[in-house]
N, C-alpha and C positions, 0 to 999 in steps of 0.2 A: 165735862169730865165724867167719869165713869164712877162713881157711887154707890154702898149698896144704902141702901134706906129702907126705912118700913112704913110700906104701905103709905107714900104720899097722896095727898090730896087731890082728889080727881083721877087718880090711877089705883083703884084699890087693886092688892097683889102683885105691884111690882116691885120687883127685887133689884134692879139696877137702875140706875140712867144716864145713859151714856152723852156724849158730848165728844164728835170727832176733834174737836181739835186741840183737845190735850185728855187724849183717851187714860194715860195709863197705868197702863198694861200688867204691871208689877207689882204695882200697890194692892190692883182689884183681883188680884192674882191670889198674894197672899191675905186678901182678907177671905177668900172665896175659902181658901183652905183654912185659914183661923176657924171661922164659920164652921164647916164642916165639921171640923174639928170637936167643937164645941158641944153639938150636935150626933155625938156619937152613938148616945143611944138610940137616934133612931134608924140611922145604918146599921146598927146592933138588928132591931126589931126589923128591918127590912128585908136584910139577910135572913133571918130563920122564917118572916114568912117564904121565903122564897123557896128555901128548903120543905118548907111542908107542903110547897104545891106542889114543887117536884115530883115527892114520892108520895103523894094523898093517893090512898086506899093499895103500898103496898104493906106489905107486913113486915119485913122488917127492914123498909127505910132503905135511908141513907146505908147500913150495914150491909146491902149488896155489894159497894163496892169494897167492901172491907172484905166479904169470903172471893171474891174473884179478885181484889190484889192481895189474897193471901196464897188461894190457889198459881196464881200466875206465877208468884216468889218459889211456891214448893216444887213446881213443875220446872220453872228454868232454872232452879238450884242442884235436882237431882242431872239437869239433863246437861249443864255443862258442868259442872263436878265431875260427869263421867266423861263428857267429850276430852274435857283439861287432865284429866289425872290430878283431882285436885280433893282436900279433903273437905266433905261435905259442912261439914262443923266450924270446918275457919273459913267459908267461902259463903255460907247462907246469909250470915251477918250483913258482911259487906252486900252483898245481893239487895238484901229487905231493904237495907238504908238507903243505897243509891238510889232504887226502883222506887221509894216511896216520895223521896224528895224529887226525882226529877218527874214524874206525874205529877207532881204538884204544882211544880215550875210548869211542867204543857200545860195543866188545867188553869193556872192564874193568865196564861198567856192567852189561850185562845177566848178565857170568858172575860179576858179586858177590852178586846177586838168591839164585844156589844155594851162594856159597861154604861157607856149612856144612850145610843140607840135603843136598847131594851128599856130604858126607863123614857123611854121619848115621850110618851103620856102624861106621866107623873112632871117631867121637865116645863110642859106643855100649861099646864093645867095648874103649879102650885110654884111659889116664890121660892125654892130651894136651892144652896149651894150646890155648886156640879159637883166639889170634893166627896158630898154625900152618896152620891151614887157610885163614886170610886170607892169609897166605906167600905159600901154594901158588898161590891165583887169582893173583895178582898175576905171580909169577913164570912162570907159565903163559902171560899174555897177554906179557910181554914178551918169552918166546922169541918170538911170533908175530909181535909187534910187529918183534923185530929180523931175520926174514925178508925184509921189508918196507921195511926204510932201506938195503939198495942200493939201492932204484928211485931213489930220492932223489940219489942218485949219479950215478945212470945217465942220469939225463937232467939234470942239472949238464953233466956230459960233452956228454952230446947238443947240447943249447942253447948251450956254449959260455959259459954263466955261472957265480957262483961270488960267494958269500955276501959273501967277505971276513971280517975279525975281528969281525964282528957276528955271525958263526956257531957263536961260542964263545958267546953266549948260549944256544945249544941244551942244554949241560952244567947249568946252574941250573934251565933250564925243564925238563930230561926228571928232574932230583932232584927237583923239585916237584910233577911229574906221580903220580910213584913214590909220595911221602909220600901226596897228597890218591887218589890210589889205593887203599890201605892203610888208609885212615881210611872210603872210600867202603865197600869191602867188606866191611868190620867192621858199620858201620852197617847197610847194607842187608841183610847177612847174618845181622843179629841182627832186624830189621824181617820179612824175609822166612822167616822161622821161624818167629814168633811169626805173621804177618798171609799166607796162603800163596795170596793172589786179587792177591799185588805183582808176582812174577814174569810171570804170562800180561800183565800190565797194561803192563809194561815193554817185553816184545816188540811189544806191538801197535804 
């Protein structure tokens, strides 16, 4: 059977052991993501190193992508507002929101494609649940994501509009984002391992 254990005897760092002929598959499935689970802070701490190698030595970070999907918002707001005949104040809003959530949705998607390939060393070398490195993408893209939801703010303010209490829908839909996040990266992460012509195919 398939097992995790700690560190058996004569196998120091092994995290499973498996036995084909009653592997499974779904037990060691959810204990991988219990595990994980458990383990959060250090998908926590895996994630923000990952961010600060990113952007090591520029100046203002991660905040790049905050003035260029702020510019990109101002720019394709002014410029179909006039193509539509549409008025700039009730159509910015919508604009900021969608363009921020669906970059978010392509950014979880194409950096699920490597979430365990990129960790293939770490995978390699240390007794860790795979769900940890699904964590990590996840909570990686959400620091970037939440760079990103002041713009949303900011032009609230600008336009002088304001959701009202249907904007407490936002708390269910960014939990549901998070789960089917998490499920997305698992999946593609264990696709894109095994099948390695998914990633280039994904960016294109």
């Amino acid at each position: 059977m398939l097992d995790q254990v700690s560190r058996p005897p004569g196998r120091p760092g092994t995290l499973y052991v498996f036995d084909a002929a009653t592997p499974r598959r779904r037990s060691v499935a959810l204990a991988d993501i219990a595990t994980g689970l458990r383990r959060w802070r250090l998908s926590v701490a895996l994630g923000n190193l990952d961010i600060r190698n990113r952007y090591r030595g520029s100046v203002l970070g991660p905040f790049w992508l905050t003035l260029s999907t702020a510019v990109m918002i101002g720019g394709l707001g002014l410029l179909y507002s006039s193509l539509f005949k549409l008025q700039l104040a009730e159509y910015l809003p919508f604009l900021a929101v969608s363009l921020i959530v669906w970059n978010t949705i392509g950014s979880i998607v194409t950096d699920a494609c490597t979430s365990l390939t990129s960790a293939e060393g770490i995978i390699r070398q240390l007794p860790l649940p795979y769900s940890v490195h699904v964590l990590r993408c996840v909570w990686r893209n959400a620091i970037i994501a939440a760079h990103n939801l002041p713009i949303i703010l900011l032009v609230f303010l600008a336009t002088g509009t304001w959701p009202g209490w249907e904007g407490l829908l936002a708390i269910p839909g960014l939990l549901l984002l998070t789960c089917n996040a998490c499920a997305l990266a698992l999946l593609l992460g264990m696709l894109c391992a095994r099948f390695r012509d998914i990633p280039p195919s994904s960016a294109a």
